[in-house]
N, C-alpha and C positions, 0 to 999 in steps of 0.2 A: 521297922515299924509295922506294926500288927493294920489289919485293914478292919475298920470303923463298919460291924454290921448295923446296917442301916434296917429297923419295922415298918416297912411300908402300913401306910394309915393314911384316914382322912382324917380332916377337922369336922367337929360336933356340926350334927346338920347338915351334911354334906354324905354321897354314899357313890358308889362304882355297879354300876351296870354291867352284867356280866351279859357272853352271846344269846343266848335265847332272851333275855329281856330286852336287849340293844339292839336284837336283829325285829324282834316286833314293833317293837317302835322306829326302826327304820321304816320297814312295812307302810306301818299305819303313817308315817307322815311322807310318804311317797305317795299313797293311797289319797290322802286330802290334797295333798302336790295336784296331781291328777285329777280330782276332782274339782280345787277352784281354777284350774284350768278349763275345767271345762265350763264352770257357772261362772267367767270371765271375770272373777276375783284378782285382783292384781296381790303378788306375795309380799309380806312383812316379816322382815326379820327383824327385830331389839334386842339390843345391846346386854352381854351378859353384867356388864359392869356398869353401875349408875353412876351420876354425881351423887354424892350422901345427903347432900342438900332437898334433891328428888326423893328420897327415901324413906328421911327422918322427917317425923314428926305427923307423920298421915296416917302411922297403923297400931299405934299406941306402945309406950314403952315395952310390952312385953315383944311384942314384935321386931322393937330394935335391937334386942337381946341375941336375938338371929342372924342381923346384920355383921356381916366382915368388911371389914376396911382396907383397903389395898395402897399404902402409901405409896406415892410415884415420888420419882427422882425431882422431877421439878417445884413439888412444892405443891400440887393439886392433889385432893384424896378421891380416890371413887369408893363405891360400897359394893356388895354384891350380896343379893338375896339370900337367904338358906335356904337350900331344895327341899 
């Protein structure tokens, strides 16, 4: 049986950071790291994946056109923004 070449791609709206652009933004958010360290900013990280519920209906239908849907096994959907 022949092996299935697979085109690596992303989905519409969606893109891949290569090293110089992933290593400057390492950079720069090591840089802000560092900095509200020091302006005693406590760190926020969110969630790459929403409930759809949070998502839809706040930024007008063209915007939900953007939205990806991540069906889970149990029966709950989240969404996830377009970059």
């Amino acid at each position: 049986m022949a092996a299935v070449k697979i085109v690596p791609r992303v989905p519409k709206g969606m893109r891949d950071f290569c090293l110089p652009t992933c290593s400057n933004a390492t950079t720069f958010l090591m840089l802000c790291g560092l900095f509200s360290t020091c302006m005693v900013f406590e760190p926020l990280q969110t969630p790459i994946i929403e409930l759809k519920e949070t998502l839809y209906g706040k930024y007008g239908e063209d915007a939900e056109k953007l939205i990806y849907s991540a069906p889970h096994p149990g029966g709950n959907r989240g969404s996830c923004p377009a970059l």
